[in-house]
Backbone as a ProteinNet text record, in pm:
[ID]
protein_1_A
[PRIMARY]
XXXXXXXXXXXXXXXXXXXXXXXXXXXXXXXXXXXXXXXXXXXXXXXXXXXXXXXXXXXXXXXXXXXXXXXXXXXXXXXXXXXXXXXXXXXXXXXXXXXXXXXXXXXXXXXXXXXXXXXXXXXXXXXXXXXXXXXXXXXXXXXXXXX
[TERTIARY]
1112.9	998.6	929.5	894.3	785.6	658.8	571.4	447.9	353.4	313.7	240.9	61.4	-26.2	-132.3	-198.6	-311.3	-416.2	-507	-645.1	-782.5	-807.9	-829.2	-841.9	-815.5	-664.4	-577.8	-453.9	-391.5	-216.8	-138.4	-35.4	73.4	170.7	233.3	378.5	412.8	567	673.3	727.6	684.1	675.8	860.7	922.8	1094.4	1170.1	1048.4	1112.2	1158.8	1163.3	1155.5	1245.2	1230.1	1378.8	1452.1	1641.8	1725.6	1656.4	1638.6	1549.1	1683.3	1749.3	1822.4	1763.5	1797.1	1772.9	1623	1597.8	1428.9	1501.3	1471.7	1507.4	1434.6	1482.9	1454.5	1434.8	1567.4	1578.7	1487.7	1420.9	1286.5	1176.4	1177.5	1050.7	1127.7	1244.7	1301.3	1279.6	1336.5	1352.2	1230.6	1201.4	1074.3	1099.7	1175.8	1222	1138.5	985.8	871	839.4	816.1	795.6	646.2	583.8	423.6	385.3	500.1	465.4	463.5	516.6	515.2	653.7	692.5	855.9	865.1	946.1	1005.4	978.9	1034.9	1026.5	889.1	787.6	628.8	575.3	629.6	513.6	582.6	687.9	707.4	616.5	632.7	502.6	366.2	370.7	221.9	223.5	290.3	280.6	292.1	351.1	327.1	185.8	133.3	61.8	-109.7	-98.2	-249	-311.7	-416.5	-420.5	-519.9	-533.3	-624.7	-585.7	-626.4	-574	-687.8	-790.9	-835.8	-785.3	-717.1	-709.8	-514.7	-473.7	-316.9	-362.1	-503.8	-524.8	-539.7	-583.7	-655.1	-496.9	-452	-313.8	-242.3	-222.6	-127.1	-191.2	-324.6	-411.2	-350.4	-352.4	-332.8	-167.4	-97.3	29.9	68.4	-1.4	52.7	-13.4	-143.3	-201.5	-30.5	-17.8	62.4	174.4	249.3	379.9	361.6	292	258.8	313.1	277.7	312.9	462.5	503.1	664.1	733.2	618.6	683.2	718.5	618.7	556.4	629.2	650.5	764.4	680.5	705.4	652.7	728.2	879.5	953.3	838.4	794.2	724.8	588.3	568.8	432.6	309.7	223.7	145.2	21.1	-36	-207.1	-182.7	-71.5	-69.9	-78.5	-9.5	50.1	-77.4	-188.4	-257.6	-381.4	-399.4	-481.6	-472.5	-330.1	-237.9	-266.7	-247.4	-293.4	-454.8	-489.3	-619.1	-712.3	-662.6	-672.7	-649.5	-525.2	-457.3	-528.5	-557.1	-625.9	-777.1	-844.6	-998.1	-941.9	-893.9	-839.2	-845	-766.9	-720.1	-810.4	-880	-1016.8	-1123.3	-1146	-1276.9	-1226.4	-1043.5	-1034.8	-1030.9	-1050.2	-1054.8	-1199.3	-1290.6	-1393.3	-1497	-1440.3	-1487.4	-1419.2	-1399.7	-1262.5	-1357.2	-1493.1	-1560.5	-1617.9	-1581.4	-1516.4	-1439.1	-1301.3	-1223.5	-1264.3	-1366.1	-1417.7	-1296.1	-1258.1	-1197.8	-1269.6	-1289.3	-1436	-1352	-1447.2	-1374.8	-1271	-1279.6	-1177.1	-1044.8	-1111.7	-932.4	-850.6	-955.6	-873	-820.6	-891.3	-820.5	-672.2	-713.4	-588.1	-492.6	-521.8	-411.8	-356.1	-408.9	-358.3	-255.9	-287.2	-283.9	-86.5	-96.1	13.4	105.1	72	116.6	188.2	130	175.4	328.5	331.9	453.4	589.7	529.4	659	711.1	546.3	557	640.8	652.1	665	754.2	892.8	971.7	1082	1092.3	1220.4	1197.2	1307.9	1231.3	1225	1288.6	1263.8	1105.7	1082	929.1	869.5	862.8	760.2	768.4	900.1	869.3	820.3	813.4	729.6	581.4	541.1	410.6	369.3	416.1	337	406.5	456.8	460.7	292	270.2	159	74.9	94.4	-40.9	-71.2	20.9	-14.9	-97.1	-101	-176.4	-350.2	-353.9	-497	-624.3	-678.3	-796.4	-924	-927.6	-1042.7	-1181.8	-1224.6	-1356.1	-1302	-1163.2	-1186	-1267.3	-1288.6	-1415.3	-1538.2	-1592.6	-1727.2	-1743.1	-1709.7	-1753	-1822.6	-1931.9	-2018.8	-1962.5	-1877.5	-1820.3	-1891.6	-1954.3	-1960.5	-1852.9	-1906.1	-1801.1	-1774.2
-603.7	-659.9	-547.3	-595.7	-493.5	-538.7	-400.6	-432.5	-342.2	-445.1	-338.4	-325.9	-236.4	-195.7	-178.2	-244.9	-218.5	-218.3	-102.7	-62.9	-216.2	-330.3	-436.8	-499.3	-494.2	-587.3	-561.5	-636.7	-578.4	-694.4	-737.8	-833.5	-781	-830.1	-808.2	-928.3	-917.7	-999.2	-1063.6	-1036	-994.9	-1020.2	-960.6	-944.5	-1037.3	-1113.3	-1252.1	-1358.2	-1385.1	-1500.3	-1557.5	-1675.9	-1778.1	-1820.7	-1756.8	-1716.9	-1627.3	-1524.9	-1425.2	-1318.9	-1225.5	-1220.5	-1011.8	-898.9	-815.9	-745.8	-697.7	-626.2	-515.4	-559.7	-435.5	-358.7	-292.1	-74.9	-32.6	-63.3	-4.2	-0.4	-109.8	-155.4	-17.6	-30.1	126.8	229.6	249.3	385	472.1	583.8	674.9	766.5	801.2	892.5	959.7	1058.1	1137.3	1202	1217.7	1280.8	1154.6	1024.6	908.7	916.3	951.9	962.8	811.1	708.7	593	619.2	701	738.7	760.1	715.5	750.6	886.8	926.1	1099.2	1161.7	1047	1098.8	1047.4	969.8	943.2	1105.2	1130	1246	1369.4	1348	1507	1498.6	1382.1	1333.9	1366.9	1403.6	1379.8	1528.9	1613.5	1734	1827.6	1774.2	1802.7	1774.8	1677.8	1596.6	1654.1	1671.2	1702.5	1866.6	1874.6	2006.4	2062.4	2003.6	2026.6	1938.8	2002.7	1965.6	1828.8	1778.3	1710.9	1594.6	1626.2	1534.5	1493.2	1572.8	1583.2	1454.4	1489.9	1359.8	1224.9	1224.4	1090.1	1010.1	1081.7	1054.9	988	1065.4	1019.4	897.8	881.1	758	642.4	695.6	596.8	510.5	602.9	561.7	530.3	515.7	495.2	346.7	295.3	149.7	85.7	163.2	43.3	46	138.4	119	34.6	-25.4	-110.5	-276	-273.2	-328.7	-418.5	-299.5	-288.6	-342	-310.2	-352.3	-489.7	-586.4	-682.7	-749.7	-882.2	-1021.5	-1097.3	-1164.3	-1276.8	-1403.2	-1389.5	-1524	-1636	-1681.6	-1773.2	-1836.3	-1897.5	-1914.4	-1947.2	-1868.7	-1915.7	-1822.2	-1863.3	-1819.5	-1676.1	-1635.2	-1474.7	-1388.7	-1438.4	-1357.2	-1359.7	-1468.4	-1423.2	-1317.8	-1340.1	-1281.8	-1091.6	-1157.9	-949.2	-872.1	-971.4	-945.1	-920.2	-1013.2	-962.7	-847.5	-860.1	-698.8	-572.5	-625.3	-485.2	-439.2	-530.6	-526.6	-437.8	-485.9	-464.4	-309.3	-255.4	-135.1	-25.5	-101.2	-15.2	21.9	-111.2	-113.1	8	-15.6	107.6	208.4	225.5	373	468	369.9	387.1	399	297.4	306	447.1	445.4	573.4	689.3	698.5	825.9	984.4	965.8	1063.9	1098.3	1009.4	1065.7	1142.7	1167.4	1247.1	1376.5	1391.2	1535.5	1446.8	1346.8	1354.2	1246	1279	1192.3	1033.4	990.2	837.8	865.7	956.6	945.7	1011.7	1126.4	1165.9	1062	999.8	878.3	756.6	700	618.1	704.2	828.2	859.7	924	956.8	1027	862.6	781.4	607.7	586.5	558.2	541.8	596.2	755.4	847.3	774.6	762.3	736.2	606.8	511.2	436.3	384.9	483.3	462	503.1	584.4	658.4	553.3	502.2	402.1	297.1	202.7	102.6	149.5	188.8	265.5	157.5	63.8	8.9	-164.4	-219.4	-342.2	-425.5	-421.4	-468.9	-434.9	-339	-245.4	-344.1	-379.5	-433.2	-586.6	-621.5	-733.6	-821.5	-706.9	-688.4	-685.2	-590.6	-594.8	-699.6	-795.4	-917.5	-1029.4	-1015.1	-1137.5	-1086.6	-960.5	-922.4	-958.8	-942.3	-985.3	-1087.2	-1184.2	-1343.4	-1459.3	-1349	-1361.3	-1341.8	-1219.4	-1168.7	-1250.3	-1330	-1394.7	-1354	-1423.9	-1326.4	-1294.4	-1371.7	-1409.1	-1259.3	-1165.7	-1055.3	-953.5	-959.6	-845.8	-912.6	-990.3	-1080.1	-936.3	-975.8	-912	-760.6	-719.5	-613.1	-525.2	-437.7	-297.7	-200.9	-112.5	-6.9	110.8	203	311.1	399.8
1681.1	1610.7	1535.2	1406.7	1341.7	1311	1340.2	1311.5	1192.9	1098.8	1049.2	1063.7	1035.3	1073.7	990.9	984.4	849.3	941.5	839.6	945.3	1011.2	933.2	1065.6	1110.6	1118.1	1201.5	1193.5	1272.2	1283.8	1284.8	1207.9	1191	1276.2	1382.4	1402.3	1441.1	1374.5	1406.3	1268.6	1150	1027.2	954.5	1071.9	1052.9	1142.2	1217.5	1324.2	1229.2	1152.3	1044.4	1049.4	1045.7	1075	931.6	952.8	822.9	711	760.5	671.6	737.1	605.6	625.6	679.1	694.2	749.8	635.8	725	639	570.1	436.5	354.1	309.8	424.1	397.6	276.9	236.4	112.7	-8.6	-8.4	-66.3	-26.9	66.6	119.4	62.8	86.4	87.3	199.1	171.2	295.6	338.6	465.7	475.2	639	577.2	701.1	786.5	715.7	835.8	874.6	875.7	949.4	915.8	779.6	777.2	709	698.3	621.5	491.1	396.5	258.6	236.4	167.7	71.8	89	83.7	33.1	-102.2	-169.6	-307.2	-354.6	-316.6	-321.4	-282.7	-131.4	-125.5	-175.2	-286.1	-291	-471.4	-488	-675.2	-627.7	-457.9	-408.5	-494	-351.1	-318.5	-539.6	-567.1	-754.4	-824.2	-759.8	-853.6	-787.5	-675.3	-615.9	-659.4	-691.7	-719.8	-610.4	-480.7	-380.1	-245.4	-155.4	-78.6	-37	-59.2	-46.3	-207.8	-237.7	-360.9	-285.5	-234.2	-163.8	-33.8	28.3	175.6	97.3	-22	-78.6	-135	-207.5	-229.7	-110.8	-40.3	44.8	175	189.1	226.9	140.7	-10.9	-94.6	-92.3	-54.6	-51.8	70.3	170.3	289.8	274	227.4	177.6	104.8	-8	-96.6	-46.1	49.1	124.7	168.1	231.2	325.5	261.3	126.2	15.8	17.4	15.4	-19.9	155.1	296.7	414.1	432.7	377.3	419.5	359.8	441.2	443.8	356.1	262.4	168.4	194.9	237.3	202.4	234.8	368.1	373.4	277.4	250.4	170.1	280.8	378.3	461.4	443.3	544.3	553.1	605	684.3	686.1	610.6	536.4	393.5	285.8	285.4	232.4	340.4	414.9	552	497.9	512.1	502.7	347.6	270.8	120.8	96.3	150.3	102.1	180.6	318.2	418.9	326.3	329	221.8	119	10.2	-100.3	-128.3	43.4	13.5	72.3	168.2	228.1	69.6	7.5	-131.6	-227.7	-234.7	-316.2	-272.1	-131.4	-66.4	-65.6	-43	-79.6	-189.4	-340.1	-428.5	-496.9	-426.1	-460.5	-396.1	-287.1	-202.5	-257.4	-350.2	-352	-317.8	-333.3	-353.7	-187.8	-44.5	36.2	56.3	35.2	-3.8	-95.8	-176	-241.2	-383.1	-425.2	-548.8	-640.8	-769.3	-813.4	-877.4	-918.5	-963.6	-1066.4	-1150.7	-1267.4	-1238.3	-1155.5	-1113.6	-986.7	-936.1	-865.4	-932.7	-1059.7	-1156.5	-1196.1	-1245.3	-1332.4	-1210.2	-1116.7	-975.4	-921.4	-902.7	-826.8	-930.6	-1066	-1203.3	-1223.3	-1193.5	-1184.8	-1064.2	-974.5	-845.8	-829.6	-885.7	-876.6	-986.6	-1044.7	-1126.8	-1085.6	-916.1	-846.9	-744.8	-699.3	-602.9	-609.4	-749	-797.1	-893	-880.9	-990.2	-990.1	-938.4	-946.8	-970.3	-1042.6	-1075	-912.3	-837.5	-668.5	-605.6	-679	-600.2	-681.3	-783	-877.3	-820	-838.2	-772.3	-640.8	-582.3	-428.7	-406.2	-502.1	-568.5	-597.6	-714.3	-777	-665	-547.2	-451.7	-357.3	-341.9	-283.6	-336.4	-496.9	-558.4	-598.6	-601.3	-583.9	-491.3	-371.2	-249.9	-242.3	-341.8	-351.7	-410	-316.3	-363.1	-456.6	-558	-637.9	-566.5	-440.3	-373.2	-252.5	-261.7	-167.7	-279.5	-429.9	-469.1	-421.1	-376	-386.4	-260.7	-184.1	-12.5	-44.9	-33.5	29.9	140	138.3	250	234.1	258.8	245.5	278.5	250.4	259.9	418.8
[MASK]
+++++++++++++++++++++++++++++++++++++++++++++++++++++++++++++++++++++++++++++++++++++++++++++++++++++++++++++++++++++++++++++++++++++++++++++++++++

């Protein structure tokens, strides 16, 4: 069974799915330190950050949208939006907060911006993406989080 983990809540069983044929990996790709980030994501990190607090925000960031690429869509149910829109607001505050991290709003537009073109490099990644983002309710910007 797999589980995945967002700050508030946890899905498993995600890969139980009945005639769902094996969870493809290959979709994530490989990540031989096991930090939840692609290989070839954190080595665009390790290029792309010019600080090591701009290197933590990054890789926060990519360990959110992997998460992306984990997650089972075949079914059409209330999880899948639950998980989407979890995901979503996660991404949003870490973006909106970026200045937690010591990195200001514009180099987090244009560093996410960069990032996400490594993330999402293949037409399978993309299409993984817009099954995630079909899920995303417009009423998850309404909600008040703080940072």
């Amino acid at each position: 069974m797999m589980c995945l983990f967002s700050l508030k809540s946890a899905y498993c069983g995600v890969n139980a799915q009945p005639n769902a044929g094996p969870f493809p990996f290959a979709l994530f790709g490989e990540d031989l330190d096991h930090n939840s980030v692609r290989d070839d994501v954190d080595q665009a990190i390790a290029n792309m950050a010019d600080s090591q607090a701009q290197h933590l925000y990054l890789v926060k960031y990519a360990q959110l949208s992997s998460q992306i690429l984990l997650h089972r869509y075949e079914q059409d149910d209330y999880a899948n939006l639950l998980f989407a829109n979890d995901l979503y607001d996660e991404i949003t505050r870490l973006r909106m907060c970026s200045t937690k991290y010591d990195v200001d709003g514009k180099d987090a537009y244009d560093l996410t911006n960069k990032l996400n073109r490594v993330i999402y490099n293949t037409e399978d990644r993309i299409l993984a993406y817009l099954q995630f983002e079909k899920y995303i309710m417009p009423s998850a910007l309404a909600g008040e989080k703080g940072c």
